[in-house]
C-alpha positions in Angstrom: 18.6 -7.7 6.9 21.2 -6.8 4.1 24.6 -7.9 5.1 27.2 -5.4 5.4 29.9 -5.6 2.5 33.0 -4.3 3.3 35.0 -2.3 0.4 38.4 -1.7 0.6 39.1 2.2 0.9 41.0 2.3 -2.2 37.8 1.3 -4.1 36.0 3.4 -2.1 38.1 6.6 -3.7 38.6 5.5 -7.0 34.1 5.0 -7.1 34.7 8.5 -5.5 36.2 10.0 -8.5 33.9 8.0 -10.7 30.9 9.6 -8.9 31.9 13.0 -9.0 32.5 13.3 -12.9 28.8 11.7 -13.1 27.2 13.7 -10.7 29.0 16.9 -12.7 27.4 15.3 -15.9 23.7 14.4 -14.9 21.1 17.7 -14.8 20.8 17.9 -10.9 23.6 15.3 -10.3 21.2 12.5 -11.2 18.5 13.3 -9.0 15.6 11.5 -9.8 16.8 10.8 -13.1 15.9 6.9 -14.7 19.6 6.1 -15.6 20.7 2.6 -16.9 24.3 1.7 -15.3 25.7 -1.4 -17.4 28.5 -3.5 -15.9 27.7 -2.8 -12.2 29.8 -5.2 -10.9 29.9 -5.4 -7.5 27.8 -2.3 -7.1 29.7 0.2 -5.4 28.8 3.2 -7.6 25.4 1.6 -7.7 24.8 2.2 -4.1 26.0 5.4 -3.9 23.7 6.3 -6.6 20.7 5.1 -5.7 21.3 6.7 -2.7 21.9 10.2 -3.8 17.9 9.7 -5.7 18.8 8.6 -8.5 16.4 5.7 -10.2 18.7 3.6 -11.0 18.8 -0.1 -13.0 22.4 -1.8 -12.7 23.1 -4.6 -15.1 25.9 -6.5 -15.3 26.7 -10.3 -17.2 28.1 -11.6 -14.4 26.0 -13.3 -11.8 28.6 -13.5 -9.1 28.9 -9.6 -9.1 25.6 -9.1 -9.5 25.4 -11.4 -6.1 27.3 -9.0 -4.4 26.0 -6.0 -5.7 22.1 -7.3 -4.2 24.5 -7.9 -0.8 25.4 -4.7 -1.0 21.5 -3.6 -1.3 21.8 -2.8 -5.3 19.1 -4.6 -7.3 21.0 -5.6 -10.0 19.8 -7.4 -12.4 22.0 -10.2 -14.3 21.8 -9.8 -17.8 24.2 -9.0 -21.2 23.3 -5.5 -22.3 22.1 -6.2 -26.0 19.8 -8.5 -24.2 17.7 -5.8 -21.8 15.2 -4.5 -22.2 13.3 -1.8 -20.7 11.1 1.7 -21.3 13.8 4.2 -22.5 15.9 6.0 -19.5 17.2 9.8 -19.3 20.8 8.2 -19.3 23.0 5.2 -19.7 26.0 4.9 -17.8 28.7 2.7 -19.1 31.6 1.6 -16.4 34.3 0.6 -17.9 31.9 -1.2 -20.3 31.6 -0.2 -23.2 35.0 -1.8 -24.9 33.1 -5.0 -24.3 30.1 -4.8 -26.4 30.0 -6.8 -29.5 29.3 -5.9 -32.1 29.3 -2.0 -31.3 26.7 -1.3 -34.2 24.3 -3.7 -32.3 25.1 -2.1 -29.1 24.8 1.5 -30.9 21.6 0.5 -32.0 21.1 -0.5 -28.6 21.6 3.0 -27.1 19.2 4.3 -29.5 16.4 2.1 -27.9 17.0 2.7 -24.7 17.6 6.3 -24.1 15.0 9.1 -24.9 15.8 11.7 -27.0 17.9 14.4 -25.8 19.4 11.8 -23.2 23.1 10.9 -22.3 25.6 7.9 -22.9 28.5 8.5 -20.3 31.3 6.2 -20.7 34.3 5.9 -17.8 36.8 4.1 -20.5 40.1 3.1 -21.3 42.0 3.6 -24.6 44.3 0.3 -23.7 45.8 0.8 -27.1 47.2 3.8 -27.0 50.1 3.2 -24.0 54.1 3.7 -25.2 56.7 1.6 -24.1 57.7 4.8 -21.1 54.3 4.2 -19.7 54.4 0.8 -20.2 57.3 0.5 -18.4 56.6 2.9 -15.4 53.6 0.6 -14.8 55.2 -2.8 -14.4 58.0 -1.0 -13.0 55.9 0.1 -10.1 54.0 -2.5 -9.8 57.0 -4.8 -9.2 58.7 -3.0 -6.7 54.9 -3.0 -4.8 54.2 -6.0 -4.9 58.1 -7.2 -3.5 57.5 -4.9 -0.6 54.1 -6.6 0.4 51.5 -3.6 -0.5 50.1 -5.0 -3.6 48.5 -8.1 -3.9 49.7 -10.6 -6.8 48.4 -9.6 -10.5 45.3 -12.1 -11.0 43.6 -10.3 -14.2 39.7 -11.1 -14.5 39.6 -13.4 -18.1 36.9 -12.3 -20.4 37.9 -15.1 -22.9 37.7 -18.3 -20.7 36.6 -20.4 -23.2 38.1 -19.1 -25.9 41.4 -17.6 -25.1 44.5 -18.8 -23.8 46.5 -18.5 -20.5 50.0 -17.4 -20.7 52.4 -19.8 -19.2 56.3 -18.8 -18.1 57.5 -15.6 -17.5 56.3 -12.2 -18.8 57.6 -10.9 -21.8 60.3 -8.5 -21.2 59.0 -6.0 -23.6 56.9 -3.4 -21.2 54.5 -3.2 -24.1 53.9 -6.9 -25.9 53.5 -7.6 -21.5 50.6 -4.8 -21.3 49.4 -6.0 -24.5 49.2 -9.8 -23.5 47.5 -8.7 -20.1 44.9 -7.1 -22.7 43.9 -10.1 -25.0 40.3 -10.8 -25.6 37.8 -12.9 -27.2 36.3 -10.6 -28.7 38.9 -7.6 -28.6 38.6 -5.0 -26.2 37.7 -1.9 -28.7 40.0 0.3 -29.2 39.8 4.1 -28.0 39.4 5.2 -31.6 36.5 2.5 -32.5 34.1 3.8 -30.1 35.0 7.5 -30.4 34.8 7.1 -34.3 31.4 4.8 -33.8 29.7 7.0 -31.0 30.5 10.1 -32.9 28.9 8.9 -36.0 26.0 8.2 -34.0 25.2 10.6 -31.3 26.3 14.2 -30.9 29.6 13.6 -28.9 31.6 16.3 -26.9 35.4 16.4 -26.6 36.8 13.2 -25.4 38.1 13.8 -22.0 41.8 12.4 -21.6 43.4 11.7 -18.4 45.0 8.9 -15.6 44.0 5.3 -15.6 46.9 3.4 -14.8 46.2 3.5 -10.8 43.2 2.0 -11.4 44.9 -1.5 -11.9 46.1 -1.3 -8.4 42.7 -0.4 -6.5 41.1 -4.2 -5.5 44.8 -5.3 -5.1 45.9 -2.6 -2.1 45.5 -3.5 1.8 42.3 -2.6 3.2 43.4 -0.3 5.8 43.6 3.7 5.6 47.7 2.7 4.6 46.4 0.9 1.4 44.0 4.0 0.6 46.8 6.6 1.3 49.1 4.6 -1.4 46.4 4.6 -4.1 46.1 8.6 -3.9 49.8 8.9 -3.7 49.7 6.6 -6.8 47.1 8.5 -8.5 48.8 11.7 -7.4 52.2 10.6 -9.1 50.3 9.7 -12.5 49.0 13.0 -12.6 52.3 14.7 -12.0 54.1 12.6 -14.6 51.4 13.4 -17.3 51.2 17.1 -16.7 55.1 16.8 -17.7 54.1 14.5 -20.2 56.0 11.8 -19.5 53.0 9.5 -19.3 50.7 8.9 -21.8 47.0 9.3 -20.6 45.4 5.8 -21.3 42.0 7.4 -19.2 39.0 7.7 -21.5 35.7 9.5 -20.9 32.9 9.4 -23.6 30.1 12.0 -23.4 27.4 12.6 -26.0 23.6 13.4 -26.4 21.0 11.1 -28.2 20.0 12.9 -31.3 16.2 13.5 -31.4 14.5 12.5 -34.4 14.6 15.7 -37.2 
C-alpha cells in the first residue's frame, strides 16, 4: 500500500495555481496527452496530473524527491534531463526547471528530440534577475516580520552548488538586492529571464511571455501546515497582486509558452 504523504495546504494552492495555467494550456487540459514533466520534485503536480488522465513521465535529478514523489504514488524516474531519453511526447513541462539546464543550446537541442512536431514547451519560471531594490526590500521586509511572529519557518535555501559554491557566513548584506542576489548564486548560473526567452524564441515559435507574482512562492514549504498557514499564503499572494497592479512591485513571475516548429 502507498503511504499517505501529507502536503502542507500552502503547497497544495500554490500546485493549484500551477495546474490551472497547465490545464488552460494543454488541448483537453492534458487529457490523455504523453507530457514530459522535468523537475518533479516531490510530485505534487505530478499526482494531480496523472490523475486528471494525463500520461505522464516526471523526471527530476534528485533522488530524495524522486523518493517522495514514488511515496506519493508518482513514478518518477531519477534522471538529469539532457540525459533521458524517450519516444517524443505531445508536451514538456518545465517546473521551475528550466533556469537549470546547462548549457541551454544542449537542452534546446534536447526539446527538439523529445517533443513531436507541433507540440508544447511550457515553462512555470522566474526572471530572478530582474527584481529592484523596492521589491527587494518588501520581500525581506515581510519575511522578517513573519518569521519574528512565529508563521514562517527559518530561510534554509535548497543549494544547487554544493560542491562548487560557497556558503555565506555572518549576517546578510544590508543591501535588499546584493541579499536577493547572494540567495541566488549558482554553479552554473541560474539563466537569466532574457537568456531563455531570447534562446526559446530563436528556436521554437514562442507566444508572449506571461509576467506576473512569484515572490509568495518563497514562503509556501516554510508556512504552518494548518488551514492558518494556507490562509496567510493567499493573503500573501493576494498582497503581491495588489502591489503590482499599482506597480509598486516588479513582477519576477515567468511563464514560457511556445510550439515546436515542424520540419518545412
Amino acid at each position: 500500500m502507498t503511504p499517505q504523504v501529507r502536503t502542507p495546504g500552502a503547497i497544495e494552492a500554490e500546485v493549484d495555481e500551477v495546474q490551472a495555467w497547465v490545464g488552460r494550456l494543454l488541448p483537453g487540459g492534458g487529457r490523455g496527452l504523453r507530457v514530459l514533466e522535468v523537475g518533479c520534485g516531490p510530485g505534487v503536480l505530478a499526482e494531480r496530473l496523472l490523475r486528471n488522465g494525463v500520461e505522464l513521465t516526471a523526471i527530476d535529478v534528485s533522488e530524495e524527491q524522486v523518493e517522495e514523489a514514488r511515496a506519493r504514488g508518482v513514478p518518477a524516474i531519477v534522471s538529469d534531463f539532457l540525459a533521458f531519453e524517450a519516444a517524443p511526447f505531445d508536451a514538456v513541462l518545465f517546473t521551475r526547471s528550466l533556469h537549470h539546464i546547462v548549457p541551454l543550446e544542449a537542452g534546446i537541442a534536447k526539446i527538439r528530440s523529445l517533443v513531436r512536431p507541433g507540440g508544447l514547451l511550457v515553462a512555470d519560471e522566474f526572471a530572478h534577475e530582474e527584481i529592484d531594490a523596492a521589491t527587494a526590500a518588501w520581500f525581506w521586509d515581510l519575511q522578517a516580520v513573519l518569521e519574528s511572529c512565529g508563521a514562517l519557518a527559518p530561510d534554509t535555501p535548497r543549494r544547487h552548488n554544493h560542491h562548487h559554491g560557497h556558503h555565506h557566513e555572518g549576517p546578510p548584506p544590508a543591501d535588499p538586492v546584493e541579499r536577493w542576489r547572494e540567495r541566488h548564486v549558482h554553479e552554473p548560473p541560474l539563466h537569466a529571464a532574457a537568456t531563455m526567452i531570447s534562446g526559446l524564441g530563436t528556436a521554437f515559435d514562442l507566444r508572449a511571455p506571461e509576467r506576473g507574482p512569484y515572490l509568495h512562492r518563497y514562503f509556501s514549504d516554510r508556512l504552518g501546515p494548518g488551514d492558518g498557514g494556507t490562509r496567510l499564503f493567499l493573503q500573501i499572494r493576494e498582497l503581491e497582486r495588489l502591489r503590482l497592479s499599482q506597480r509598486l512591485l516588479v513582477p519576477i513571475g515567468l511563464r514560457l509558452v511556445a510550439t515546436v516548429r515542424r520540419p518545412a
